[in-house]
N, C-alpha and C positions, 0 to 999 in steps of 0.2 A: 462916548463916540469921539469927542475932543481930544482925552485922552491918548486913545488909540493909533488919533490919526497925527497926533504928538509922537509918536516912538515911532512907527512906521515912518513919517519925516525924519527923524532923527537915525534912526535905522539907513536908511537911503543918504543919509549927509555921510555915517560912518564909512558905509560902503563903495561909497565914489572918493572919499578920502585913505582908504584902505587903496583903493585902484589906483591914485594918484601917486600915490608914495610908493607903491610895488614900481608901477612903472621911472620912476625917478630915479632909482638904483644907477647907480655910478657904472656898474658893469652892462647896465642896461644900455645906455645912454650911446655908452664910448664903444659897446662891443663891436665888431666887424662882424661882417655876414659871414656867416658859417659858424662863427662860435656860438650863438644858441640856438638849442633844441627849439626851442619856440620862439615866437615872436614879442616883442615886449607887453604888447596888448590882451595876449593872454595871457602874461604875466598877472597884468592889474585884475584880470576878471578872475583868475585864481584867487587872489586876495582877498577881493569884492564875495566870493561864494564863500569862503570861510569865515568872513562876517556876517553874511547875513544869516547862511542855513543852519548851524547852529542857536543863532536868536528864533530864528520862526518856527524850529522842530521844540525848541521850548514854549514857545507861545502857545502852538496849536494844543502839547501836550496839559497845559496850563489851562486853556478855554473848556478841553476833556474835563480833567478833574477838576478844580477848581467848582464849578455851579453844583455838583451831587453833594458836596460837602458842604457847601454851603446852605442846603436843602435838608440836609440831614442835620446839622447844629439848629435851623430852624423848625425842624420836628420836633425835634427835642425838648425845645424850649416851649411850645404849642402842647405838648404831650403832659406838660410836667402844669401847665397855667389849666389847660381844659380837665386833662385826667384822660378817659377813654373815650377814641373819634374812631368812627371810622374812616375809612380811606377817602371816600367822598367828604366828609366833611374836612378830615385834616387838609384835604387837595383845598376847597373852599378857604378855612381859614390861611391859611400858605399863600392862596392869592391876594387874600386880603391886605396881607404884612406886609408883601411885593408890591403891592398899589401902593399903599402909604406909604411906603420906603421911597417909591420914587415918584410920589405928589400927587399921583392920579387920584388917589381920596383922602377925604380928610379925618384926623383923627380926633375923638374925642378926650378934651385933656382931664376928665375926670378918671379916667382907662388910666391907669399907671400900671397897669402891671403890659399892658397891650405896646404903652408909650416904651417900655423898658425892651419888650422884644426887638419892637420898633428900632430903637438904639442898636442894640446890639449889633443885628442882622444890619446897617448901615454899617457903623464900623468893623463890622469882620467883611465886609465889601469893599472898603477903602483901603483898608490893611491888604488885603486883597490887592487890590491895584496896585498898591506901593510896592508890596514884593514884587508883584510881575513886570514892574517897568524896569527896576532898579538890578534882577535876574537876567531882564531881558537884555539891557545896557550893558551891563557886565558880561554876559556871554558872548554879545557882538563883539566887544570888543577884546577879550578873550582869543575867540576867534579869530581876527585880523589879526592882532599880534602873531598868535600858531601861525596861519599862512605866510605871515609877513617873514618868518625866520625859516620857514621851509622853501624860499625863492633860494636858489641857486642858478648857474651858466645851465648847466646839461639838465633840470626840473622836464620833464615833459609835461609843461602846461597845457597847450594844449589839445592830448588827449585828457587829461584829466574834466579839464573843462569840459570838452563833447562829451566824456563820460555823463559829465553832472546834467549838463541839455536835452540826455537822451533818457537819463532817468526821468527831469520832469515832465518831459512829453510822453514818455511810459505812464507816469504816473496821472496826468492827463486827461491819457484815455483812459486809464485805469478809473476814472472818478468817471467819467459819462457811462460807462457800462457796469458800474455798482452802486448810479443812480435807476438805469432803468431796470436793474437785477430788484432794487429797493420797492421800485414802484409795482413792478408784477410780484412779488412779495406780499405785500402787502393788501395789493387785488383779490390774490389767490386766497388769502389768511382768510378774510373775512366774506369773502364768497363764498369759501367753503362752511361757515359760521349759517350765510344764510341758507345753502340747498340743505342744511339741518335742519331746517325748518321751515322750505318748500321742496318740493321733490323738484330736481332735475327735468323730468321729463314736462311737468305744466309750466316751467320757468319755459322754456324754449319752443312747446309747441299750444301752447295754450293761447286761446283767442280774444281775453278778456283781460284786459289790464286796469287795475283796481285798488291801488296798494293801499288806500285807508283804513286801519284796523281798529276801531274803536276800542274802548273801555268795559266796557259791560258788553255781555250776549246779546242782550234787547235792542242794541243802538244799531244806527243803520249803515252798512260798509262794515259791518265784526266780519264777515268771513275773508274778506279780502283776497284779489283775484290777484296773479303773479303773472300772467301767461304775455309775454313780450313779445308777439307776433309781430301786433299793432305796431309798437313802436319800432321794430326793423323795417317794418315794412312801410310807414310814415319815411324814412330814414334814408331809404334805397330811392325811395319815389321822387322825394325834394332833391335827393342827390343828382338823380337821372335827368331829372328838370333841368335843375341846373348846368348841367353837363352840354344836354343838347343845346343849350345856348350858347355857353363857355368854348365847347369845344373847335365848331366852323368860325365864330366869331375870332377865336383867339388862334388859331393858324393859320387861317388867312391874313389876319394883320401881321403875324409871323414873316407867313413866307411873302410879302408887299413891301414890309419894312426889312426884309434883308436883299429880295430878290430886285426889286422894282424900285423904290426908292432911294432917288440922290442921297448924298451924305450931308447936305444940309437940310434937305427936310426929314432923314432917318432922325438926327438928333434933335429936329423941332418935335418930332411925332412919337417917339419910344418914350421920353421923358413923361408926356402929359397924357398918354396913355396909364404911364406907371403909375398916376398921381391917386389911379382909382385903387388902386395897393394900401395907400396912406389914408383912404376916410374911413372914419372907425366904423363898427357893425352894426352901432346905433343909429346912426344918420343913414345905414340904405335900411335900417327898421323902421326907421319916419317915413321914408321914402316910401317903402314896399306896403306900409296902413294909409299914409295919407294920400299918394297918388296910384301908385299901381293897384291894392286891390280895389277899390272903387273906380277904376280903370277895366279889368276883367271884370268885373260884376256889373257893370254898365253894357259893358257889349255882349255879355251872356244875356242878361235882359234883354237887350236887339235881337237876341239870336231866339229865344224863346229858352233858352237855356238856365236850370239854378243855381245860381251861383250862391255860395256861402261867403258871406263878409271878411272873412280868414279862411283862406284859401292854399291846398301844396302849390297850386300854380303860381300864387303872384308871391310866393318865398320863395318858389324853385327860378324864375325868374329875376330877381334880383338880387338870387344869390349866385346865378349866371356870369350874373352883369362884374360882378363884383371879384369874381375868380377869374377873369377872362387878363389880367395882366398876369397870373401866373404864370397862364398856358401862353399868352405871345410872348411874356419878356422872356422865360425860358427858352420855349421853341425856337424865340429870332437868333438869341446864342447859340444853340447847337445847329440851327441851319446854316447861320455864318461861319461857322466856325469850319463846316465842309470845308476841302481843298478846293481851291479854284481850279487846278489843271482837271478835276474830276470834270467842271463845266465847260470847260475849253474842250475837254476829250468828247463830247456829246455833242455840244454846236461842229465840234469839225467833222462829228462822221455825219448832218446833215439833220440831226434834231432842231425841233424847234425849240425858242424858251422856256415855252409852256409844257414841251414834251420833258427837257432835260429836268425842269422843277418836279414833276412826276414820277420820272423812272431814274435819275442820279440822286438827285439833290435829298428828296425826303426819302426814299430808303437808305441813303448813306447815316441820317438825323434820324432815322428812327428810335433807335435806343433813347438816344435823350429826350425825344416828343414822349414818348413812353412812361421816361419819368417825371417829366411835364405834365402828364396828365394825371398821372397816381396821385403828384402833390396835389393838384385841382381837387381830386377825390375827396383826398383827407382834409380838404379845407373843408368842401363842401360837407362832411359826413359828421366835423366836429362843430361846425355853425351852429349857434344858439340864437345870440338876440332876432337874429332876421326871423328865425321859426317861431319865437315865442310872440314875436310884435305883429307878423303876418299871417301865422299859420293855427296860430291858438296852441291851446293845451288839450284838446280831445284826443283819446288815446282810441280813437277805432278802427277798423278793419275795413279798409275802402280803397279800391281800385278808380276813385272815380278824383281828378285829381281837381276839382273846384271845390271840392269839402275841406271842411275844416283838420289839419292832419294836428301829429304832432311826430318828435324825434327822440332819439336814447338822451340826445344831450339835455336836451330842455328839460324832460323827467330826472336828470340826476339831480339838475338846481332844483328843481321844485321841491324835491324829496329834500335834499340838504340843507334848504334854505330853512332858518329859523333854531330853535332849540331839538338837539338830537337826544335819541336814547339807540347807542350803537349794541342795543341788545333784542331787540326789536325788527322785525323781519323787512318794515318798511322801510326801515334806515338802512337796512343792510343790503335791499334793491338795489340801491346806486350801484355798490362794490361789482355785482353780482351784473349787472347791466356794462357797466366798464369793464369788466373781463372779458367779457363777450365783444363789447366792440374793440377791445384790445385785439383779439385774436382773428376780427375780420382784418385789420388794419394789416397785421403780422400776414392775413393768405395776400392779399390784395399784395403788400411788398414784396412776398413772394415769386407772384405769379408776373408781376412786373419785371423782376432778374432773370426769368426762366425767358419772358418776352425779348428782352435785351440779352442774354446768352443767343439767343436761336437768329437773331437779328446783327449781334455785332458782325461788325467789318474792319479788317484795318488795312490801312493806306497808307503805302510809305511813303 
């Protein structure tokens, strides 16, 4: 990592020195306006791009190959010491090598044939490094020279440059839409691995969620129940909870801190509202076991009512609490951000405040309340610790919201937590449960665009 962050320093020294000496040119300096096509500032940053993207299109191509070949000379050497592995175990000894390579364990010095891998596989690492800094420096600089002799008076800098800016913002986006192309890939692959080996139809409408599969027929949980009812329905319930709390709470302070509130106590009061954004999920998990559910379980007993010790109420409740800066610091931006003659135009035909807040202001903000609230959703729909610290891990079928619930998320750690066998129907649950809430999220976004198309308005 020292190394790395050695040539990228050095990289960024070339390159602001490549930009400096572009721009120094004598025809640069002295030219009069109108004699160049560009200005000398894209000069240096022409310069500047020919140093570096030649070095970082070889780095990146370098961090590619580079580790398979190094994987593969360590096979090799593993294949020829052991004789026949298989894949699981050559993967095993392979990480072995890679620990002691780099200190995490120790090695036995009586192992000489182990110590000799060991060697190896470090110095073909280092050689490794040497070439690629020493590749890397040379083509930087390389590069800077090329550009530094292709500056001339008439260069169209820069368009070249915007060229180069709009590629990497192309490519950009190109990386966030062939990470989530990656992740539903990868969903799909092994959810279709597990409806191999549950049917489709008891994953989705089955009543009994069960995934423990024992070892032997005799043992108790071999047949293992798949049917995720429970847990969407745990999922919607905590969410809804949540919601009815989040939602009046958090646009009313909305529309108070843009509508009604000075501008000195807006920015006393938006700030420390927001602060409930920055405590982690664990501390309202403390919160929601050590004071709220024995808070609802106290006055259910007043009421004559059973309250269960983990509860969807006092996790849909504090996970209310918790999402309610989404929905107002959003909200308060897209209600501010209305035209103000839009409020002028409604007090002067004889509206009230209260009237014009009603019928201008928040139909004009609805689109953006809209997507204020979808984010709430997804906060509230991918929430773990609050669920798991307040609501339990019981996976049942209940309409009654003082039981103990649970949700998709918490069952996917539970399931994942510990040593996997990704061949196995219960490890393959999660994939198989994240598809599916993948694809609520996907209508949910949906139905939110369709909400904001049928809803926008524009204001010139």
């Amino acid at each position: 990592m020292n190394n790395l962050a050695l040539i990228v320093f050095i990289l960024l020294v070339l390159a602001s020195l490549a930009a400096a000496r572009a721009r120094a040119q004598d025809w640069l300096v002295a030219g009069a306006p109108g004699t160049l096509d560009s200005m000398p500032i894209y000069h240096g940053i022409y310069a500047a791009l020919w140093c570096a993207i030649p070095a970082l299109i070889l780095a990146a191509l370098w961090f590619i190959g580079a580790p398979p070949i190094l994987t593969s000379v360590l096979d090799h050497d593993l294949l020829q010491l052991h004789g026949s592995l298989s894949a699981g175990e050559l993967s095993i000894k392979r990480l072995e090598i890679v620990n002691i390579a780099n200190g995490a364990l120790a090695l036995d010095n009586g192992n000489t044939a182990v110590r000799g891998i060991v060697n190896r596989y470090r110095d073909l690492r280092a050689e490794s490094a040497a070439w690629l800094s020493a590749l890397f420096l040379a083509s930087a600089m390389l590069g800077a020279g090329y550009g530094y002799r292709r500056l001339n008076p008439g260069l169209g800098a820069r368009r070249a440059v915007e060229r180069a800016l709009k590629l990497f913002l192309f490519l950009s986006a190109g990386v966030s839409v062939l990470t989530t192309l990656g992740i539903v890939f990868a969903l799909l692959f092994e959810s279709l691995r597990f409806f191999q080996l549950v049917s489709l139809q008891e994953f989705l409408f089955g009543l009994k969620w069960s995934p423990q599969i024992a070892i032997r027929a005799d043992q108790a949980g071999s047949s293992g129940a798949f049917g995720a009812v429970p847990l969407f329905a745990g999922t919607f319930m905590i969410a809804a909870i949540a919601m009815l709390i989040a939602t009046p709470v958090g646009l009313m302070s909305a529309v108070y801190l843009s509508e009604y509130a000075g501008p000195r106590l807006r920015t006393t009061l938006k700030p420390a509202l927001e602060i409930l954004a920055g405590i982690p999920t664990v501390v309202y998990g403390f919160f929601a076991t050590l004071t709220v559910a024995p808070l609802i379980r106290d006055l259910g007993t007043e009421l004559g009512l059973r309250v269960s010790s983990e509860s969807a109420l006092a996790a849909g409740v504090v996970m209310g609490v918790m999402i309610i800066p989404f929905v107002s610091s959003l909200s308060d931006d897209v209600i501010h951000a209305v035209p103000q003659s839009l409020r002028d135009g409604a007090l002067a035909l004889g509206a009230t405040p209260a009237e014009t807040i009603c019928r201008t202001v928040l139909p004009a903000a609805l689109p953006g309340i809209a997507g204020a609230l979808l984010l709430a959703v997804s906060r509230a729909i991918g929430e773990t610790m609050i669920v798991v610290m307040a609501a339990g891990l019981s996976a049942r079928l209940s309409a009654n919201p003082l039981e103990a619930l649970t949700t998709v998320t918490v069952q996917i750690v539970t399931i994942l937590v510990g040593d996997q066998e990704f061949d196995s129907a219960k490890t393959l649950a999660a994939f198989a449960l994240g598809l599916v809430l993948f694809c609520i999220t996907l209508v949910l976004n949906l139905w939110a665009l369709s909400i904001v198309k049928h809803f926008r308005e524009r204001y010139e």
